[in-house]
C-alpha positions as CSV (number, residue, x, y, z in Angstrom):
1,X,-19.4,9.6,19.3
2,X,-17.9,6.5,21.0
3,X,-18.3,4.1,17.4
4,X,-15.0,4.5,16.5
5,X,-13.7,3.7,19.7
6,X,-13.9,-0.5,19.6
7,X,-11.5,0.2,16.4
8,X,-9.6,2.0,18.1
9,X,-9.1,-0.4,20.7
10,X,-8.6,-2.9,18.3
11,X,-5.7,-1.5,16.4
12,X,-4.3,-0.8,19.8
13,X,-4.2,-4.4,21.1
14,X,-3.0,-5.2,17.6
15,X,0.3,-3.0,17.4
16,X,1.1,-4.9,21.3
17,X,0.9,-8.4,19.4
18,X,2.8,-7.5,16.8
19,X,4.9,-5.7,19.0
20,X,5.2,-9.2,20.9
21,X,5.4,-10.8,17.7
22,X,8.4,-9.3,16.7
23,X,10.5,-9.1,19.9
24,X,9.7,-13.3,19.4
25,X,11.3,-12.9,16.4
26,X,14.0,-10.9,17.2
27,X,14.9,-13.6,19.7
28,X,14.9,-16.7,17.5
29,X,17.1,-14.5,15.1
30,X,19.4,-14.5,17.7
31,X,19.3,-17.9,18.5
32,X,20.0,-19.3,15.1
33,X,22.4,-16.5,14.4
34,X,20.1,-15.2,11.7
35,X,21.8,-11.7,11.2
36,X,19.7,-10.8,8.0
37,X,16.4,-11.3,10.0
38,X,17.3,-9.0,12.3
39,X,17.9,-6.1,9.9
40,X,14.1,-5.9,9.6
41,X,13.1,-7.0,13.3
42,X,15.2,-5.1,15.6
43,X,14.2,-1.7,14.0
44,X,10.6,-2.6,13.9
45,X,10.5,-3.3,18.2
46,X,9.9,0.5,18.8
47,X,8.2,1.5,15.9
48,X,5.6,-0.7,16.8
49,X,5.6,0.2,20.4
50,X,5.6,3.6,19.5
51,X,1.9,3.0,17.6
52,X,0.8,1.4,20.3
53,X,1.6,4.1,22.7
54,X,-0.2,6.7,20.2
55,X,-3.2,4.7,20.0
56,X,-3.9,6.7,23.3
57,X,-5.9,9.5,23.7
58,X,-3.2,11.7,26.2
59,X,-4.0,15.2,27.1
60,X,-0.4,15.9,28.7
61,X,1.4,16.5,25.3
62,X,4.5,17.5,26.6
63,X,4.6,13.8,28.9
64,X,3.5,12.1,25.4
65,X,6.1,14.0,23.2
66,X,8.6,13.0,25.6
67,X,8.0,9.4,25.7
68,X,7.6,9.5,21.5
69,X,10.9,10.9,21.6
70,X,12.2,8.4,23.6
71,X,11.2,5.8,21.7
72,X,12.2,7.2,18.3
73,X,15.8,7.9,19.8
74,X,15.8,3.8,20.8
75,X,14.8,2.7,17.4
76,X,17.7,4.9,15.9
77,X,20.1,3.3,18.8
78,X,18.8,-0.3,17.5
79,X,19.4,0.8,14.1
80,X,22.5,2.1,14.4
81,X,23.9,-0.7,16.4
82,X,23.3,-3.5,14.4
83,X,26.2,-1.9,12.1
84,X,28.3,-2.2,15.0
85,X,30.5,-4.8,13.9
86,X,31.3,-3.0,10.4
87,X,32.6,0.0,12.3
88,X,32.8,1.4,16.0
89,X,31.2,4.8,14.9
90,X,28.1,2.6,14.9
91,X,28.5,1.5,17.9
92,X,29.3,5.3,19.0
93,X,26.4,6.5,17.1
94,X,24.0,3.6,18.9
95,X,25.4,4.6,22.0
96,X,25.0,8.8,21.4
97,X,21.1,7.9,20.5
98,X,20.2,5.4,23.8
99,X,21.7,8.2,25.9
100,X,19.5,10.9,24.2
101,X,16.7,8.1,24.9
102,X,17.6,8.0,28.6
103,X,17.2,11.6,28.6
104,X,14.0,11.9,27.7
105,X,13.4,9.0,30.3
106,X,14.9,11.4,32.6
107,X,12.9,14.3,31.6
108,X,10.0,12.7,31.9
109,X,10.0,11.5,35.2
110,X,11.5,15.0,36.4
111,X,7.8,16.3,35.2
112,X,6.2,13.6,37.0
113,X,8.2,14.3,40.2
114,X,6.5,18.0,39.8
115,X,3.3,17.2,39.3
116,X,3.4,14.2,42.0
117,X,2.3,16.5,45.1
118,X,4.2,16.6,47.6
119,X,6.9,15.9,46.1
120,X,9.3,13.1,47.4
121,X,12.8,13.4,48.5
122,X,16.0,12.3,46.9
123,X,16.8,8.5,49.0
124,X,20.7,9.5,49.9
125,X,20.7,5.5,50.4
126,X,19.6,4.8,46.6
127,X,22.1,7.8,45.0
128,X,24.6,6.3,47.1
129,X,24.0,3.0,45.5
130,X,23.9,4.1,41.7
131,X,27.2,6.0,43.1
132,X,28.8,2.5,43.5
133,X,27.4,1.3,40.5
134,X,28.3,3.5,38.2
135,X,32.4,3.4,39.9
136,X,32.0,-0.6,39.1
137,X,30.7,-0.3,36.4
138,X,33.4,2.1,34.8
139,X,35.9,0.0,37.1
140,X,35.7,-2.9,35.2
141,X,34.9,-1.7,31.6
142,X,37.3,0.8,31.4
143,X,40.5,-1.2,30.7
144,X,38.6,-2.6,27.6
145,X,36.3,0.3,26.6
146,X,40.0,2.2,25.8
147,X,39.5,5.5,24.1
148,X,35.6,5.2,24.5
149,X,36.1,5.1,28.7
150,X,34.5,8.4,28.9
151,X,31.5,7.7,26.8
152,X,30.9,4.6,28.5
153,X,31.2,6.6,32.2
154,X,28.6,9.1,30.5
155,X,26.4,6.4,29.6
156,X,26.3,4.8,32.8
157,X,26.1,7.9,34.6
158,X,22.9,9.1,32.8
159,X,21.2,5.4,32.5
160,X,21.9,5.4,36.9
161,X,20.1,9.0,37.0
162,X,17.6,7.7,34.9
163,X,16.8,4.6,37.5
164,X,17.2,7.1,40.3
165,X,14.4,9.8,38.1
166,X,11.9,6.8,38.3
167,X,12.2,5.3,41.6
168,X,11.7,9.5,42.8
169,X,8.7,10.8,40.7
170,X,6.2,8.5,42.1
171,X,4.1,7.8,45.0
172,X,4.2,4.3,45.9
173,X,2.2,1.5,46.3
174,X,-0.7,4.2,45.7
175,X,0.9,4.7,41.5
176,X,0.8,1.1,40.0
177,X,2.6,3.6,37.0
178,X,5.4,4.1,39.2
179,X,5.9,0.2,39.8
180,X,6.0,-0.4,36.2
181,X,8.0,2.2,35.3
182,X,10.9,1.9,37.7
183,X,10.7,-2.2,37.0
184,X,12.0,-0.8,33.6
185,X,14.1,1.2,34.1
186,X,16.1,-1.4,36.2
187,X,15.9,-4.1,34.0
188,X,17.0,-1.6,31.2
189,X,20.0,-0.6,33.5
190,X,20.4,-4.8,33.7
191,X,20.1,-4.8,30.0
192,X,22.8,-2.4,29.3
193,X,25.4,-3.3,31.9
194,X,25.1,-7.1,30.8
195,X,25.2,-5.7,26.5
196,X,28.6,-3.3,28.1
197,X,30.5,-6.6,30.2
198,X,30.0,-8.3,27.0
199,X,31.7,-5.9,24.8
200,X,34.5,-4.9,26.9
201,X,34.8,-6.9,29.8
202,X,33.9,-10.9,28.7
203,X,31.5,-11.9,26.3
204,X,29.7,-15.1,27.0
205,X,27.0,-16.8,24.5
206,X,23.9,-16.2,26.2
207,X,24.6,-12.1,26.1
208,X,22.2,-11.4,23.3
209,X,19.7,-12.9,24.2
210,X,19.7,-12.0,27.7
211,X,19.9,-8.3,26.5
212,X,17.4,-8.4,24.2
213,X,14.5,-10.0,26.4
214,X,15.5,-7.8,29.5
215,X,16.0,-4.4,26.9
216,X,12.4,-5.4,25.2
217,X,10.6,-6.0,28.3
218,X,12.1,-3.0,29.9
219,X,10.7,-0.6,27.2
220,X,7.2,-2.2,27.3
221,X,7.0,-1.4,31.1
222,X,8.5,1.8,30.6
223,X,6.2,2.8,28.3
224,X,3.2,1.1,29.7
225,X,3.6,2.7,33.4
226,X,4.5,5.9,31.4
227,X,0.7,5.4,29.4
228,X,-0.7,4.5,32.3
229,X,0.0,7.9,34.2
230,X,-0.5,10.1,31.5
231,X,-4.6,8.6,31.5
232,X,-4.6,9.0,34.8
233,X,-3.8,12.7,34.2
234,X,-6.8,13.4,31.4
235,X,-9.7,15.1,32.1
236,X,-12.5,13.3,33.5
């Protein structure tokens, strides 16, 4: 019964290298300004975490569908946003796709909250802080996000309820799930706040590939705490 599960295993630990391969990749594309490389790199980062996530068996199909979905709606923001340069609707469409992403995010961790008894309260202290965030944020993009000022407020918005999502659907130090998952989401909020100063506010040289190793590692955990809780959730 159990023979096919050491190939399992090993196909599993093979989509994370190549997974790690390619975010390697990605990043020395950037450093030597090797646009063409990344055409075939960037796409491939979720795709391949995405096979490594499946290599799972996970009984909660609704939690699993979730994070598939948020993973296919990343690769289509990565997609779309390497075209950014050719034409703002790229950069629009990327944008439209990571915020779909961040709802799934969202979604899931709402489920988790529910099925994390009993349930935790909202921290007033922590909305208040994504509250001040999210005004900074806007404060200091909006002059040169121009007529795209309400999609960026939107974005930050939902990417600050997604932080807030994690940190409230799990039980800590008891879930080592909930560690790993709200470490993600913060370094993706990171991510995306340093990729948004650089596009509106004041682009330094270091922005990709600060954005990329934060956004890359951010998904892993994401999707690794995510996992993680969804096994412990099968039947014994």
């Amino acid at each position: 019964m159990n023979i096919d599960q050491p190939v399992k295993s090993r196909f599993n630990r093979l989509w994370l290298l190549l997974f790690l391969l390619d975010a390697i990749a990605d990043l020395t594309a950037i450093q030597l300004g090797c646009e063409q490389m990344r055409y075939v790199t960037k796409p491939l980062l979720m795709l391949l975490l995405l096979l490594w996530f499946n290599g799972y068996p996970l009984e909660d199909k609704k939690g699993r569908r979730l994070i598939q979905l948020a993973l296919l709606f990343s690769c289509g923001g990565d997609t779309l946003l390497l075209f950014a340069s050719k034409s703002e609707l790229y950069f629009i469409g990327g944008l439209i796709s990571f915020l779909i992403a961040h709802i799934f995010y969202i979604l899931f961790f709402l489920k988790v909250k529910k099925q994390n008894k009993p349930g935790r309260p909202w921290n007033p202290v922590l909305v208040f802080l994504v509250m001040v965030y999210i005004g900074l944020f806007f404060y200091l993009l909006r002059e040169g996000a121009g007529p795209l000022e309400i999609p960026v407020l939107l974005y930050a918005a939902v990417i600050g309820t997604m932080l807030l999502a994690a940190v409230n659907a799990f039980h800590f130090p008891r879930q080592l799930s909930g560690a790993l998952c709200v470490t993600g989401a913060l370094l993706f909020v990171i991510s995306d706040s340093v990729l948004g100063f650089d596009k509106f506010y004041h682009s330094f040289s270091a922005a990709g590939m600060f954005i990329m190793s934060t956004y890359c590692l951010a998904q892993l955990l994401l999707v690794t705490g995510s996992r993680k809780y969804l096994q412990s959730r099968n039947n014994p």
